[in-house]
N, C-alpha and C positions, 0 to 999 in steps of 0.2 A: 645418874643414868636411870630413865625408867626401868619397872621390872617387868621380865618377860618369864611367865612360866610356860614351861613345854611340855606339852602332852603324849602320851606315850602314842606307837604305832598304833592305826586301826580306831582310834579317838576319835571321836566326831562332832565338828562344832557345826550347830545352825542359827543360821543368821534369821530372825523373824519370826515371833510364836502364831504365825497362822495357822491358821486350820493345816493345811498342808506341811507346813514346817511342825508343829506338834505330832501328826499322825506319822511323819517319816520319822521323829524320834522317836517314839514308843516303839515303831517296829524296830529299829536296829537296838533300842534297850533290852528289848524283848528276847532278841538274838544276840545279847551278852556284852554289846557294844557300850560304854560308855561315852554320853552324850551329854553335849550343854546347849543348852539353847540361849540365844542371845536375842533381847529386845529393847527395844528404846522406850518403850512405853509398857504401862501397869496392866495385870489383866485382871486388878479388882474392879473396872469399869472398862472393858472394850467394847467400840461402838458396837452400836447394837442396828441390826437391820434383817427384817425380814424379809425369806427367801423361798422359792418352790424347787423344790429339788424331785428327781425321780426315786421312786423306791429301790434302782439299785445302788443307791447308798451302801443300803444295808450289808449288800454283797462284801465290801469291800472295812467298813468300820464294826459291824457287828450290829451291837445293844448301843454303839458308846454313844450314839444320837438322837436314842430316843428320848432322855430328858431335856433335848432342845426342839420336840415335834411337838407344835402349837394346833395345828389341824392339820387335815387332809383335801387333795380336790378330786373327786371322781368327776368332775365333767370338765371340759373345757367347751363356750360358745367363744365364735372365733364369727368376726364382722368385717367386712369392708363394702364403705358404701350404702345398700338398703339389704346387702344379704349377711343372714347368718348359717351358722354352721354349725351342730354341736356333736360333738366326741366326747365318747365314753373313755375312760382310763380307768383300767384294771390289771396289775394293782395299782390305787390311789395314787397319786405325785402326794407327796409331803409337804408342810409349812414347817419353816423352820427358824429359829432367832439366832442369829450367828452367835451373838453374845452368850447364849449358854452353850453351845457348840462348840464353843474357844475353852470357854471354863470346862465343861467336861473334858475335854481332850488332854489340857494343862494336868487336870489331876489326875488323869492315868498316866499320865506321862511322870511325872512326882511319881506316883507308886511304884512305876516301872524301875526307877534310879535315875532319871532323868533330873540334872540340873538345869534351874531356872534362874537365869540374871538379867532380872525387870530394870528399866529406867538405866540400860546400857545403850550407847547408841553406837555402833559402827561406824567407825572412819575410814578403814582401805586395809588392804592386805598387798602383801611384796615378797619375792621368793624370798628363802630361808636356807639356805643348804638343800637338804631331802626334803623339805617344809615350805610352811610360807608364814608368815608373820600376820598376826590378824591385830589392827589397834584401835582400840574403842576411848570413847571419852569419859573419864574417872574410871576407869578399869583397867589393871593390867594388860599388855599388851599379851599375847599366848600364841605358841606356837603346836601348830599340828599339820594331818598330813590330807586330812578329810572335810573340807567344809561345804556345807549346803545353803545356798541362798533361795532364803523363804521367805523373803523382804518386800515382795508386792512389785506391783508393772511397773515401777519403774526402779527395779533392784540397783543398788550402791553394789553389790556381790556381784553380779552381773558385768555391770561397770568395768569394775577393776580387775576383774579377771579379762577382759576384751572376750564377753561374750554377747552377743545381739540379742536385743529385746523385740516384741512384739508392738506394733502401732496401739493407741490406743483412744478408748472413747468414755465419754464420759455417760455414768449412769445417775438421775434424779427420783425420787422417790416422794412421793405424802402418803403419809397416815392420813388416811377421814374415818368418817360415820361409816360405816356397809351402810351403801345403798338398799332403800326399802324392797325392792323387787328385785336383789340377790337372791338366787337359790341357793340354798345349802349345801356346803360343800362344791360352789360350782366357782369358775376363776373365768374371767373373759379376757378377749384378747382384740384389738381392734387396729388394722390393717390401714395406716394413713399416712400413703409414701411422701404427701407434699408436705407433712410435721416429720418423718422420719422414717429412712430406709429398713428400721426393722420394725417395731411397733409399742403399742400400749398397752398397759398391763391390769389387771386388777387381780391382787392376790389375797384372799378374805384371810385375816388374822384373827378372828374369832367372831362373833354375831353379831356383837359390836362397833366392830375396824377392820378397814381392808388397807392393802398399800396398791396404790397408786401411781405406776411409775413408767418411763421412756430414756429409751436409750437416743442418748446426740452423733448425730454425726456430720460429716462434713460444715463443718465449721459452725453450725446452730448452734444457741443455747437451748439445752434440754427443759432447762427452769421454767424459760417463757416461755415453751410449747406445752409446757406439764399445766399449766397456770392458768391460760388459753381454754385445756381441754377441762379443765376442775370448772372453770366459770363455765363450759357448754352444758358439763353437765351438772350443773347447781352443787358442788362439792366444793367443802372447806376444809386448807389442808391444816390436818392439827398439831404437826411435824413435818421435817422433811429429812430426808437421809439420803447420802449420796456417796459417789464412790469413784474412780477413778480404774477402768475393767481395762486387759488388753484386748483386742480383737485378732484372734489368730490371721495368719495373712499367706504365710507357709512353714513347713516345719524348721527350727532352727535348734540347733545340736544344743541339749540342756548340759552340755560338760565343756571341762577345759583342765588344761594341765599348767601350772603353774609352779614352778620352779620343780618340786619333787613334791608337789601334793595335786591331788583331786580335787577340782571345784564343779559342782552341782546345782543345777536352780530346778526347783520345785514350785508347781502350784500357778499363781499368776506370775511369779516371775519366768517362768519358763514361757509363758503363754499358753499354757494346761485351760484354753475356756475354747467352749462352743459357741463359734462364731454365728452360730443360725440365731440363738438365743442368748447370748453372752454369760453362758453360765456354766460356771466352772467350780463347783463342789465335787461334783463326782467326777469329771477328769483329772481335778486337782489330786484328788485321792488316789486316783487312778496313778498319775502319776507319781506321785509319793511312792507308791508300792513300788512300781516299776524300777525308780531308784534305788531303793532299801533293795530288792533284787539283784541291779546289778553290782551294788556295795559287796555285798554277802557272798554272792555267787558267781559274779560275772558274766553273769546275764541278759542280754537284751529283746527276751523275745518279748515284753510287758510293753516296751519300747514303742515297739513295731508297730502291734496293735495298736495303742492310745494312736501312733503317727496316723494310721490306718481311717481310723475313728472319727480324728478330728480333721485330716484330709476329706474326708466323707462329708463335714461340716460344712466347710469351707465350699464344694461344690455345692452346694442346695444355695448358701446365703448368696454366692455370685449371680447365680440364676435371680434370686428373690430382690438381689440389690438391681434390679432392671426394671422390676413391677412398677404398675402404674395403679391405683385403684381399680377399672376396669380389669386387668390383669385378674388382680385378688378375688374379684367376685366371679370370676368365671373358674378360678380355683374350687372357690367353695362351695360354687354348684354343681362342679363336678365330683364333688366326694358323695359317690356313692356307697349301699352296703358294705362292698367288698373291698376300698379305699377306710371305712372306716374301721372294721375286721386288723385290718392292719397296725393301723396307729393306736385300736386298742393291745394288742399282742405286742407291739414292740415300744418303749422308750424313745425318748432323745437320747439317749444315750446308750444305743444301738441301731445308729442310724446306716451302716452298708446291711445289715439284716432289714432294715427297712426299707432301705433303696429297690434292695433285690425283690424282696415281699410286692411290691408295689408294680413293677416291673412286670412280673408275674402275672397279678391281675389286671394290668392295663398297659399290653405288647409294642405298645403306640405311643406311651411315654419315652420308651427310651430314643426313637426316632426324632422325637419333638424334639427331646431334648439334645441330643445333638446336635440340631439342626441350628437352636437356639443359639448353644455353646460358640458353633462355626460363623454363624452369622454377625452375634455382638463382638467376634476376638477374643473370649472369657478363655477357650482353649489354653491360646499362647498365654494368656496372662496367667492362667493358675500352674502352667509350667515354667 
């Protein structure tokens, strides 16, 4: 008979050392919890991809990411068409390489008392009594009463507890040269709804190398649109990195009760990303906390908001998934002063403070956009 050891009450296992699964264990380690984290793969080499994150990281991790901040972007030029657009961002958005971001977060997670069991892979879980049985491949099968799935969009945790995942889409990336007439510290953004409903990226990774990358949707391949736009613009990719994101769609309950234990999903397995720009570092965190919260305390006001946040998301992308290039360029030349005042002062990820901000200074957006909403059926659809 295999062996099954049992963990005592209040024990906590997570399924996936991501980002988000590493930072919820540290915090319930922190708060006296004992935790194991579970992965199927090593993290003396987790893939490695660079990423822009806003600075309220910070808010939410501390110090623990700044030995993974490669640079910084104070400008963003933002194009569709023959127009450009340029916003200041103060304070900076961050670069950042997930790969040391995994590693740092690992080794405070170690320091904390947190156990690591690398090159475990997850098989399923099945009630238990007051428990649930969790059985992995070459490891003991373990019983406890608390698990969190931090396993990525398309969680096996998830799964097997019958809880609903978020749709998803696929993200491609190239490393190149930085282009010669990059300005420093600046990241461009280019708006080309007939390659793809959200857009194109360039994120400088040092003076050197930028990444290069677009998100696919409705059934495109991202590769041959990235590849397409590398030959337009004489760029050679030196790498390529890619990833598998969910794209939030509406909020779906991150728990579940399963025999006499609590099940959890954290991060992309929740669907924790900003559908406007499929990026989910600091929601994921966001949520992490929010969880570790209501572990501890029973609380869900952390909940509320993130739902808040990212409901806030998800109305701009609906609007945006309509655009047409025309569309885009009449955006851009309508950001005036006081539209940019805005977008310097707030984040993406404080986007109903932006909404409102905006609102504010141009009375006539929110009519428009209704109007819009009523017109395309986006309404009924986002309810």
């Amino acid at each position: 008979m295999a062996r099954v050891e049992t963990r005592s009450p209040g024990d906590v296992a997570v399924i996936g050392a991501s980002t988000t699964g590493l930072f919820t264990a540290l915090l319930l380690a922190r708060a006296g919890r004992r935790v194991e984290v579970f992965d199927r793969s090593g993290l003396t080499d987790p893939l490695g991809r660079t990423l822009i994150v806003t600075a309220r990281m910070r808010d939410y991790i501390g110090d623990l990411g700044e030995t993974a901040i490669v640079g910084e972007v104070r400008r963003f030029e933002l194009m569709a068409g023959g127009t450009t657009a340029v916003v200041d961002v103060n304070p900076p958005d961050l670069i950042i390489e997930r790969a040391d971001l995994i590693g740092r977060l690992a080794k405070e997670a170690m320091e904390a008392g947190v156990e690591l069991h690398l090159g475990t892979r997850f098989l399923g879980l099945e009630p238990s009594g007051d428990r649930v049985k969790l059985t992995f491949e070459d490891f003991p099968s373990i019983e406890t009463n608390i698990v969190i799935g931090a396993d990525g969009a398309r969680s096996r945790v998830a799964a097997a507890a019958g809880l609903k995942v978020q749709p998803t889409v696929r993200l491609v990336q190239a490393i190149v040269s930085a282009p010669a007439d990059l300005p420093r510290h600046t990241s461009r953004v280019w708006f080309r709804p007939d390659d793809t409903p959200y857009f194109f990226w360039l994120i400088p990774e040092s003076d050197e190398t930028a990444g290069i990358g677009v998100i696919g949707s409705n059934g495109k391949d991202p590769r041959c649109a990235l590849n397409r736009f590398l030959d337009e613009h004489r760029l050679t990719a030196l790498e390529y990195q890619a990833a598998l994101i969910p794209a939030y769609s509406r909020w779906r309950n991150p728990s579940a009760r399963v025999g006499g234990a609590d099940i959890y999903l954290v991060g992309d397995a929740a669907g924790h990303v900003k559908v406007t720009t499929i990026g989910g570092i600091v929601t994921g965190f966001r949520g992490a906390a929010a969880i570790a919260e209501r572990i501890l305390h029973g609380r869900n006001r952390a909940l509320r908001r993130l739902r808040l946040e990212l409901d806030a998301h998800l109305l701009v992308r609906r609007g945006l998934h309509r655009f047409q290039s025309p569309d885009y360029e009449r955006l851009l030349l309508g950001l005036d002063t006081a539209s940019k005042r805005v977008f310097e002062r707030y984040s993406r990820d404080e986007t109903p403070a932006m909404i409102t901000s905006l609102v504010r200074a141009h009375p006539g957006l929110l009519l428009k956009g209704f109007k819009s909403y009523v017109k395309g059926g986006l309404w009924t659809e986002l309810h």
